[in-house]
C-alpha positions, 0 to 999 in steps of 0.5 A: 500500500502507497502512503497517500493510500495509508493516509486517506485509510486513516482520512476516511476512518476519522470520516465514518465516525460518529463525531464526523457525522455530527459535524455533516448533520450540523452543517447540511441542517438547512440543505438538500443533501442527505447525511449519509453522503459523508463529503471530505468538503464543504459539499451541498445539495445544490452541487450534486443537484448540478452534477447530475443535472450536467451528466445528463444520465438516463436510467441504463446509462453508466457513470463513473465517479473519481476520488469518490470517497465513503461513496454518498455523492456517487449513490446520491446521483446513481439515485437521482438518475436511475443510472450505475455508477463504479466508484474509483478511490485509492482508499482501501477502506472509503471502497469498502464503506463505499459498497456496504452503503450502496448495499444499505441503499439497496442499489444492487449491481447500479452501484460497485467501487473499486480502488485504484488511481484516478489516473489509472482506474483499469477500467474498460476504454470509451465505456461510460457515458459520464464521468463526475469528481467532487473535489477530488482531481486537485489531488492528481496530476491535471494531465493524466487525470483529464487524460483518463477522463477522456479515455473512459468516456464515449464521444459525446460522454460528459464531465461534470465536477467540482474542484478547487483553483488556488490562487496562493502559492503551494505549500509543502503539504504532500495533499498540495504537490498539484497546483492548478490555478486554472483547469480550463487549459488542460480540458480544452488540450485534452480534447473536451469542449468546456461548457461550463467553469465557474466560481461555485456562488456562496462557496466562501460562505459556505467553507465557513460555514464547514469549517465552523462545524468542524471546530464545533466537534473538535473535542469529539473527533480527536476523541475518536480519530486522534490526529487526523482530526487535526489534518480535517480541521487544517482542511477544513480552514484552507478551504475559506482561502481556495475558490470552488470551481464547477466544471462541465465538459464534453468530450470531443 
């Protein structure tokens, strides 16, 4: 096992607790999205609504979704479409959650994870008719990542996502070795056709309103997830300095 993947073992562990759970319900009070989604950020409803909306999935259709964590936002759209999704994350352990979510939901065979690189998935070429990531890619080479986006999609196949684009330098933390400012490029060299990119409105509000919920339970989830939870906290507080980014491509 890879050191990245040791650390987001221990990312997800701290994820699937009681404390952290707590922390989603606090902040998703007033929101659409459900609490069992379990986001590593400071995801909403509204978001995922736009993801889905942006696939254009149909029921039969196949989606994949990258960095896909406990799996929540990939099962919440697989339910909101009707379509199957195969869910990608380098956490051993988000994979196995992941399915053993998709089972309590009832999904069958519409939902199966598998961990890999989201560089490198493994799985079959020109298949899937979308492919979605929330905050996720900033983790990833930008090149082989919208490489292996292209890849997996058939022509016309959509890309749907949201990200972050910092504009302050990089710092030493390993989580920032990829720095994109600006996505944009790399999707149009990599053969989409950009139909949407832009700031997420309210993501500022929004990333306080996260990090907030995050120090309310700091107690409880060093309690329960020792210092990982002081990685979500740092997280958590960087987010307030990044701007979100929704993104939607076509593939050429």
């Amino acid at each position: 096992m890879s050191e990245i993947a040791r650390v987001f073992d221990s990312i997800y562990s701290a994820l699937d607790s009681a404390s952290y759970r707590a922390t989603v319900q606090e902040y998703s009070r007033e929101d659409s999205m459900p609490d069992w989604v379990l986001p590593f950020s400071a995801v909403r409803g509204s978001e995922l609504e736009k993801i889905a909306t942006q696939l254009r999935l149909r029921a039969g259709d196949e989606f994949v979704d990258l960095g896909c964590g406990l799996g929540g936002a990939a099962i919440w759209v697989a339910e909101r479409t009707g379509a199957a999704v195969i869910g990608v994350d380098i956490s051993a352990h988000a994979v196995k959650q992941a399915q053993l979510l998709a089972t309590r939901r009832e999904l069958g065979e519409r939902a199966r994870f598998v961990a890999a690189d989201m560089t490198q998935t493994g799985l079959p070429e020109g298949s899937f008719a979308g492919v979605m990531s929330v905050d996720a890619v900033l983790l990833a080479d930008p090149v082989a990542v919208v490489a292996e986006m292209h890849r997996l999609l058939r022509p016309g196949g959509t890309v749907a996502l949201t990200t972050f684009e910092p504009k302050e330098p990089p710092t030493d933390d390993p989580l920032e070795k990829w720095h994109v400012g600006d996505y944009g490029p790399y999707f149009r060299e990599g053969g989409f056709r950009v139909e949407v990119h832009e700031e997420i409105a309210g993501w500022r509000d929004r990333a306080s309103a996260f990090s907030a919920a995050v120090r309310a339970h700091a107690d409880q989830l060093r309690a329960e997830s020792g210092d990982i939870a002081d990685m979500l906290i740092i997280e958590s507080e960087k987010e307030l300095t990044r701007p979100r980014v929704f993104i939607a491509a076509t593939r050429l």
